[in-house]
TIVO-2410 file (N, C-alpha, C; in nm, 3 decimals):
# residues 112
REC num residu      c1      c2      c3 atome chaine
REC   1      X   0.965 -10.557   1.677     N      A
REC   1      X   0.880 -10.448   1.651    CA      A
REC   1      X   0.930 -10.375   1.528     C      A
REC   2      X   0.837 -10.341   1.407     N      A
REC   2      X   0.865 -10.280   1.327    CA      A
REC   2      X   0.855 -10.127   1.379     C      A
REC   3      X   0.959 -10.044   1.289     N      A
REC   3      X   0.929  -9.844   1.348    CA      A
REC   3      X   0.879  -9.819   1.183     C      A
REC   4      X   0.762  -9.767   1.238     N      A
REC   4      X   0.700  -9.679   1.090    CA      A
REC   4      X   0.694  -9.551   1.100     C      A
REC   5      X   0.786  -9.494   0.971     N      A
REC   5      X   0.825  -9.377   0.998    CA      A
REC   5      X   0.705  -9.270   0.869     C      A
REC   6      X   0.661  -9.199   0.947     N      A
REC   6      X   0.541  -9.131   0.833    CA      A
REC   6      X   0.643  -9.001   0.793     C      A
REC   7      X   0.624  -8.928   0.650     N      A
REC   7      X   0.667  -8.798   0.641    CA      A
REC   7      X   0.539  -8.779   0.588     C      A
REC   8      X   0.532  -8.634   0.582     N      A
REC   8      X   0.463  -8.533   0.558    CA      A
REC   8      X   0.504  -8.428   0.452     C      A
REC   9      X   0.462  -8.396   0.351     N      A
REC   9      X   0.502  -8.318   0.286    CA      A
REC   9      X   0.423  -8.163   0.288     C      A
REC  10      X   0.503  -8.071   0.287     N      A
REC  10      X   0.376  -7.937   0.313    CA      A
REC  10      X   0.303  -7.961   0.222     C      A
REC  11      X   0.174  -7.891   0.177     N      A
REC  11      X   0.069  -7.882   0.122    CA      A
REC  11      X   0.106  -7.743   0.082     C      A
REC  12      X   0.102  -7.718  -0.037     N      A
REC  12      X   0.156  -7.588  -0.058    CA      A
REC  12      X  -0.020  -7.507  -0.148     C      A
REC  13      X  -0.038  -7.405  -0.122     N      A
REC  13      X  -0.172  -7.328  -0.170    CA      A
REC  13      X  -0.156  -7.320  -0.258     C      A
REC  14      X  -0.228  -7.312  -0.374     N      A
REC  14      X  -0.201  -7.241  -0.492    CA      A
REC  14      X  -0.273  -7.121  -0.549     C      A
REC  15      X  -0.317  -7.068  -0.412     N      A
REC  15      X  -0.369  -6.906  -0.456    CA      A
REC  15      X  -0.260  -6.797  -0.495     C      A
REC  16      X  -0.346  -6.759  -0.565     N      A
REC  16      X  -0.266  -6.665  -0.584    CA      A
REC  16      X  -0.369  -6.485  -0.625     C      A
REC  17      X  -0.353  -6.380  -0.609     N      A
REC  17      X  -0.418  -6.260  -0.611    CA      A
REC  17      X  -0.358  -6.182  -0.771     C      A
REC  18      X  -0.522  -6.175  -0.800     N      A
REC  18      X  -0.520  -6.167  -0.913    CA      A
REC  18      X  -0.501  -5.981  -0.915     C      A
REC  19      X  -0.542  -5.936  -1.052     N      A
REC  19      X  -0.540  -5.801  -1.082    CA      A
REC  19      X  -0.631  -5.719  -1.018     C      A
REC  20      X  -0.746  -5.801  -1.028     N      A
REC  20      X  -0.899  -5.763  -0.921    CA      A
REC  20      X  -0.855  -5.731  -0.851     C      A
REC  21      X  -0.813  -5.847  -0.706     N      A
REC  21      X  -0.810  -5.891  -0.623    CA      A
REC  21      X  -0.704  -5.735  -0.570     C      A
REC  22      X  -0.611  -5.734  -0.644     N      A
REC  22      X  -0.525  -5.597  -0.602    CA      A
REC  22      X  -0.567  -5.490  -0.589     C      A
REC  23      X  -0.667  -5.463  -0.693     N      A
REC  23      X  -0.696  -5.344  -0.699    CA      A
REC  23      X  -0.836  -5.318  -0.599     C      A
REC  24      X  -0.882  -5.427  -0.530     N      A
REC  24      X  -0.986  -5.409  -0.431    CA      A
REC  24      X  -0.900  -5.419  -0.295     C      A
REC  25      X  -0.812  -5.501  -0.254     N      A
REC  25      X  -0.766  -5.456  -0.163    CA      A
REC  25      X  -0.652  -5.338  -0.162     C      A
REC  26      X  -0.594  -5.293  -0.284     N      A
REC  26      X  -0.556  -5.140  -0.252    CA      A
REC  26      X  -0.705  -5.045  -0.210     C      A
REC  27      X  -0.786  -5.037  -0.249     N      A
REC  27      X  -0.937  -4.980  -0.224    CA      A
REC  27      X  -0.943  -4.947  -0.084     C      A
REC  28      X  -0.967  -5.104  -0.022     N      A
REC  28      X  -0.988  -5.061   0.093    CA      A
REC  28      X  -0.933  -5.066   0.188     C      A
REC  29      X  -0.767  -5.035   0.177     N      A
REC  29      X  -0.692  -5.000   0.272    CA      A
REC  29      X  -0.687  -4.856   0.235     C      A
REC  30      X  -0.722  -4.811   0.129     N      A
REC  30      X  -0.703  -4.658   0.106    CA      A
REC  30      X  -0.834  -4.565   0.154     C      A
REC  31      X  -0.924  -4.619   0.191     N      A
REC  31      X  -1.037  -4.591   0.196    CA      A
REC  31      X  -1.043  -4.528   0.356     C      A
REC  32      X  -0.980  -4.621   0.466     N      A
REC  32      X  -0.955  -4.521   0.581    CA      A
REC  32      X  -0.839  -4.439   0.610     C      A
REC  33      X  -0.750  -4.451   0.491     N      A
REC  33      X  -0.661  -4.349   0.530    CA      A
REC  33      X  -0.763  -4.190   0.474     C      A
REC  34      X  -0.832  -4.198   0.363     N      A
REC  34      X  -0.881  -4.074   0.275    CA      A
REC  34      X  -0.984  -4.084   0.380     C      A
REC  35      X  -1.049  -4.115   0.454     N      A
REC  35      X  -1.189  -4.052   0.577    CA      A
REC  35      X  -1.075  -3.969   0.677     C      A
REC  36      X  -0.976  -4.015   0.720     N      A
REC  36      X  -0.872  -3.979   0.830    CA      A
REC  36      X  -0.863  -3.879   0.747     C      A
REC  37      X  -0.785  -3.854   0.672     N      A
REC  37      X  -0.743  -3.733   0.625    CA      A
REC  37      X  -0.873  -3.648   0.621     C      A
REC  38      X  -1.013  -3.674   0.550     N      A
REC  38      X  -1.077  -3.564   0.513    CA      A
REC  38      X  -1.142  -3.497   0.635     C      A
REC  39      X  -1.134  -3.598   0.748     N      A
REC  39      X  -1.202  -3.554   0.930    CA      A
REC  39      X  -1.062  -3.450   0.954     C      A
REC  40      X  -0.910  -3.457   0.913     N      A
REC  40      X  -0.821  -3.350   0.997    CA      A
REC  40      X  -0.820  -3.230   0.942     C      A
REC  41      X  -0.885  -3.261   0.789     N      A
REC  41      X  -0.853  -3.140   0.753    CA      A
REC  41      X  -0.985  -3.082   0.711     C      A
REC  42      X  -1.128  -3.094   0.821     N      A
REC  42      X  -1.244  -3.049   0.829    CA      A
REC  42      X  -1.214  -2.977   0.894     C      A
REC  43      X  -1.140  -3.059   1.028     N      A
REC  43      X  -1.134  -3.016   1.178    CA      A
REC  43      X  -1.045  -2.901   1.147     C      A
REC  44      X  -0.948  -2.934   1.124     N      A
REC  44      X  -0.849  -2.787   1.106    CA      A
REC  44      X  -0.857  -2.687   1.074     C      A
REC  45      X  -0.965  -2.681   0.957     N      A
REC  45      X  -1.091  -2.558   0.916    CA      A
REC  45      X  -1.165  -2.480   1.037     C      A
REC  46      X  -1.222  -2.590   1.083     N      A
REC  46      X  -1.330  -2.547   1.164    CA      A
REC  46      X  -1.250  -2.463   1.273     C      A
REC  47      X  -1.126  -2.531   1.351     N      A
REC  47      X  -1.040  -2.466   1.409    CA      A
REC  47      X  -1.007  -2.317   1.416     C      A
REC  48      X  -0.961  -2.343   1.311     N      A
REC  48      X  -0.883  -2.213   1.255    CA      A
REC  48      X  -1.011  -2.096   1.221     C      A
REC  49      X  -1.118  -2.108   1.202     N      A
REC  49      X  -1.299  -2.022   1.211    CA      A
REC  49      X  -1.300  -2.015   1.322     C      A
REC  50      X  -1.297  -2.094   1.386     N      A
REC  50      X  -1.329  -2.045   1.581    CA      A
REC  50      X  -1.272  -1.961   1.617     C      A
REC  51      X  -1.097  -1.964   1.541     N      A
REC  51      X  -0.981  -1.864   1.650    CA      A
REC  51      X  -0.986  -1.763   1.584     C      A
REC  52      X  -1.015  -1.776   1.469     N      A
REC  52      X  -1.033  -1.635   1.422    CA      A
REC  52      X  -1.152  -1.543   1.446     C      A
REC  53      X  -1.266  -1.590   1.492     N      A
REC  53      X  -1.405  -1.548   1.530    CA      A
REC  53      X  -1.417  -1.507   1.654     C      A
REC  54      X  -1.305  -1.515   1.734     N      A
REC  54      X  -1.290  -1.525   1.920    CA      A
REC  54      X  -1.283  -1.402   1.937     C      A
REC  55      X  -1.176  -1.370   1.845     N      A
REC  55      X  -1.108  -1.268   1.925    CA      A
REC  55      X  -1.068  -1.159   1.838     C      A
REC  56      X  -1.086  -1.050   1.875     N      A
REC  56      X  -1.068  -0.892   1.777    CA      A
REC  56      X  -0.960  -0.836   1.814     C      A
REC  57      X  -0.994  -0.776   1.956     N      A
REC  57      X  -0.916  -0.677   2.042    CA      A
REC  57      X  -0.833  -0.735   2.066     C      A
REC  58      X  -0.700  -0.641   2.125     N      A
REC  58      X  -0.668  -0.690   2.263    CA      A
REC  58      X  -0.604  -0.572   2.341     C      A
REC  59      X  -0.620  -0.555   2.467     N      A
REC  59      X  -0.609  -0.422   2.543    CA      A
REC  59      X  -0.475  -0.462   2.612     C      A
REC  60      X  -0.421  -0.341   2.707     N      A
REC  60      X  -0.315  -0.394   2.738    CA      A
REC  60      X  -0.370  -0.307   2.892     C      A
REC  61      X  -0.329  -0.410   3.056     N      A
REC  61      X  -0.415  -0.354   3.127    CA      A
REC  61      X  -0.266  -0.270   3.155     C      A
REC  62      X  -0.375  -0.158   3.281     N      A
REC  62      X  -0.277  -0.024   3.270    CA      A
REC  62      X  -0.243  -0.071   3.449     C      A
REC  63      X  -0.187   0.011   3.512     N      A
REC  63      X  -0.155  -0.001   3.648    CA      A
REC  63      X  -0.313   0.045   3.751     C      A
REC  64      X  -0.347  -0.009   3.887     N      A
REC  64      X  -0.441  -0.009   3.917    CA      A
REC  64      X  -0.572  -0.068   3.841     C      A
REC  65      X  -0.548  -0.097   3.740     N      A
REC  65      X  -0.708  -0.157   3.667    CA      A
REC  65      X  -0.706  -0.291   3.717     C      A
REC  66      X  -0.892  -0.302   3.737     N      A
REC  66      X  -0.949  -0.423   3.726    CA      A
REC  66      X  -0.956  -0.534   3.643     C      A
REC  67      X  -1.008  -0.653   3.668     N      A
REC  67      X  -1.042  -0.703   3.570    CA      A
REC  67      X  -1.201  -0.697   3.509     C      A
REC  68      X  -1.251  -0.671   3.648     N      A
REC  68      X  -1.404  -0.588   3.642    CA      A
REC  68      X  -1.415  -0.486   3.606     C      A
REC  69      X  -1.366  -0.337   3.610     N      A
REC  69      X  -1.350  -0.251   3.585    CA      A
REC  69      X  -1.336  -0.224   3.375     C      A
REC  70      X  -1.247  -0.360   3.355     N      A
REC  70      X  -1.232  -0.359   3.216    CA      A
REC  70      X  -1.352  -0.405   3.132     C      A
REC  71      X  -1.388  -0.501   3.203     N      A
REC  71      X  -1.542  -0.573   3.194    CA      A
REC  71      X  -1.663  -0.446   3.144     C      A
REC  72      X  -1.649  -0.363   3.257     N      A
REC  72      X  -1.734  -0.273   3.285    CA      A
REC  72      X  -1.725  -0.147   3.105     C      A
REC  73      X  -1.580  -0.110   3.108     N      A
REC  73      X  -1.558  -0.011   3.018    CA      A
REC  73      X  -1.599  -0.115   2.889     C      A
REC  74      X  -1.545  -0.264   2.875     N      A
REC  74      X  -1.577  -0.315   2.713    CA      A
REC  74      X  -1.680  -0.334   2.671     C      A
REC  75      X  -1.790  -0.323   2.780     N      A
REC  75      X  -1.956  -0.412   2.771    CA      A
REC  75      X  -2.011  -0.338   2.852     C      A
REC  76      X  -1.989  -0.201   2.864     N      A
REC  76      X  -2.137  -0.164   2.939    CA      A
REC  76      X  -2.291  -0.221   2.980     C      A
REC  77      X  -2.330  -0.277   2.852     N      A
REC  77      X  -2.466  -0.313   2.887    CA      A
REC  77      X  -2.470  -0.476   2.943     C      A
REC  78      X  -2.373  -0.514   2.917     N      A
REC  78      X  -2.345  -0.681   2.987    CA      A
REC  78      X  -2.338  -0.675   3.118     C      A
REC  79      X  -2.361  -0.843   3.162     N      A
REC  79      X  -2.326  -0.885   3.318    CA      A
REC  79      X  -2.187  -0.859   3.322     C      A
REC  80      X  -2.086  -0.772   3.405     N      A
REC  80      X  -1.981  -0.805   3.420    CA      A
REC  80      X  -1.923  -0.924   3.453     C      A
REC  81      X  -2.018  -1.018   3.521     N      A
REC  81      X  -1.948  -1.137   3.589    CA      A
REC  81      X  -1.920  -1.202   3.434     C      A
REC  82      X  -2.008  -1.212   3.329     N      A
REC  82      X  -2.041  -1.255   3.219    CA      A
REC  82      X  -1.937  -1.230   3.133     C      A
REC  83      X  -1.884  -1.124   3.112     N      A
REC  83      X  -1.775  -1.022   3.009    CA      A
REC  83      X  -1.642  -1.104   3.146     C      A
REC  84      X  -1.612  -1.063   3.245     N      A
REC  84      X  -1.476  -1.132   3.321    CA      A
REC  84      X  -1.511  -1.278   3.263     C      A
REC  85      X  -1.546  -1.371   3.326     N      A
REC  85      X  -1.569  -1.491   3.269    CA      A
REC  85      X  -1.523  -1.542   3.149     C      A
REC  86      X  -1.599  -1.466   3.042     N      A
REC  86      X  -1.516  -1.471   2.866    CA      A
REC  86      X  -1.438  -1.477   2.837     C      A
REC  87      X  -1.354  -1.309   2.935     N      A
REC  87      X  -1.217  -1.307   2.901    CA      A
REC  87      X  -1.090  -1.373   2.988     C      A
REC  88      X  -1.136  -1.443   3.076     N      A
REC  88      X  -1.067  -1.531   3.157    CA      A
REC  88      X  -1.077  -1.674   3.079     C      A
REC  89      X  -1.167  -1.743   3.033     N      A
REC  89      X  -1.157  -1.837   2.989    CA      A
REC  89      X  -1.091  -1.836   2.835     C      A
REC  90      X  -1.086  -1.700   2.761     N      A
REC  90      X  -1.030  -1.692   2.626    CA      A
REC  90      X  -0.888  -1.658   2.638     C      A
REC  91      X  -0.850  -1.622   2.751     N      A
REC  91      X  -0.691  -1.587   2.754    CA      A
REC  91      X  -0.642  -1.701   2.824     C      A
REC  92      X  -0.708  -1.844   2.871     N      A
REC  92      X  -0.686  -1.912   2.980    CA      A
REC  92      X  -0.582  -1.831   3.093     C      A
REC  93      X  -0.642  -1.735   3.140     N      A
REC  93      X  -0.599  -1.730   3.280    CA      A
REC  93      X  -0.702  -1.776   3.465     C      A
REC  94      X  -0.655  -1.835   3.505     N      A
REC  94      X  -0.741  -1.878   3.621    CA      A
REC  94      X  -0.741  -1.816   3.736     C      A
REC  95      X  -0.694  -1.709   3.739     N      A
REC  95      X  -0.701  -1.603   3.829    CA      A
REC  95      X  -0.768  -1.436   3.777     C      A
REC  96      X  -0.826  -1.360   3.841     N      A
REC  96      X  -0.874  -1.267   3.810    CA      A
REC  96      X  -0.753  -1.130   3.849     C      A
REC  97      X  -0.723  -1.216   3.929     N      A
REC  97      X  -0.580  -1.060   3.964    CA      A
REC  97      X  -0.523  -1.077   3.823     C      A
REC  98      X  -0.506  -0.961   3.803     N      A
REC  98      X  -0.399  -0.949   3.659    CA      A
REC  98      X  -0.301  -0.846   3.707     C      A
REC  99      X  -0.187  -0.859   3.617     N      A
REC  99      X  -0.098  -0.786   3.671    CA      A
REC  99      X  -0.085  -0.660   3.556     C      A
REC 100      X  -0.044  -0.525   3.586     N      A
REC 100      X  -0.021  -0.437   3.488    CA      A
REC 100      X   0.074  -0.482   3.359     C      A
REC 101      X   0.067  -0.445   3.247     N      A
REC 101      X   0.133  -0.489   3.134    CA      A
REC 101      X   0.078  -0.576   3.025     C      A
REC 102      X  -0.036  -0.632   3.131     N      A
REC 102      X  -0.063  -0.808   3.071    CA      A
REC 102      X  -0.139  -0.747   2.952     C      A
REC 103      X  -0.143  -0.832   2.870     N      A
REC 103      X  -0.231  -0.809   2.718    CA      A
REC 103      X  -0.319  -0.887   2.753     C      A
REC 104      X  -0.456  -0.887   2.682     N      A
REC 104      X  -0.553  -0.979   2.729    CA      A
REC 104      X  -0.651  -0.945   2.580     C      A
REC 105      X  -0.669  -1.072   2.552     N      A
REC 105      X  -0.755  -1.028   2.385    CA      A
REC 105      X  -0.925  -1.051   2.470     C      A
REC 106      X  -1.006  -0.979   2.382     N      A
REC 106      X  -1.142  -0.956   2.422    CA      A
REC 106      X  -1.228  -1.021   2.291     C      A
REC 107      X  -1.323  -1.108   2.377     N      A
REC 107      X  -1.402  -1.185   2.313    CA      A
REC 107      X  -1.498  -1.106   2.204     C      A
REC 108      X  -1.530  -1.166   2.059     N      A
REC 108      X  -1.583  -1.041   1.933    CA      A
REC 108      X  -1.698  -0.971   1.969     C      A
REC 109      X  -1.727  -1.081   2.019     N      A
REC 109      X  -1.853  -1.002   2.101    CA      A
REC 109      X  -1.921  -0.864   2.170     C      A
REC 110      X  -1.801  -0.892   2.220     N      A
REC 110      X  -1.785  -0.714   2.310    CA      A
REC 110      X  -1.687  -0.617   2.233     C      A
REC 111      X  -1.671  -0.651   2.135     N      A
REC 111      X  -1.577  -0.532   2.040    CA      A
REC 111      X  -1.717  -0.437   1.975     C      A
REC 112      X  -1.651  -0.341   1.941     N      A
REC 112      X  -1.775  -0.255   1.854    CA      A
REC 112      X  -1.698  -0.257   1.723     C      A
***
């Protein structure tokens, strides 16, 4: 029996990336970094307008006060449930007992 032995030699490419070719794929790898960037620093705008638009006041409650009661004195003509609500969800607190001392900022709304 004869052994026949095959080699193989790689096949080597001969591409190669031209000046074009660079300057289109720098393009569009740069292309989603500059959307990323221009969405964080929309958002961060917009952010920073909200927190500043929230909130004016801020009272500091006294001993015996409500949180209704405060409701009542910042917004007279409002639903109190409406004015507590605001300012519970803008200070994130999840309780309505408050304790004396607490600062609590009041939504612009109800500022004069």
């Amino acid at each position: 029996m004869s052994s026949i032995t095959i080699t193989s030699t790689p096949v080597r490419s001969h591409l190669r990336i031209t000046r074009r070719g660079r300057v289109v794929l720098g393009f569009v790898a740069a292309v989603p970094a500059i959307v990323v960037a221009g969405v964080s620093l929309l958002g961060a705008q917009s952010a920073t307008a909200t927190s500043e638009a929230v909130s004016l006041e801020v009272v500091t409650v006294e001993p015996g006060e409500t949180l209704w009661q405060l409701a009542e004195q910042v917004a007279p003509h409002a639903d109190p449930r409406d004015v507590v609500h605001d300012i519970l969800s803008l200070n994130n607190v999840s309780s309505a007992d408050i304790e004396p001392g607490l600062e609590l900022e009041l939504p612009a709304k109800y500022s004069d």
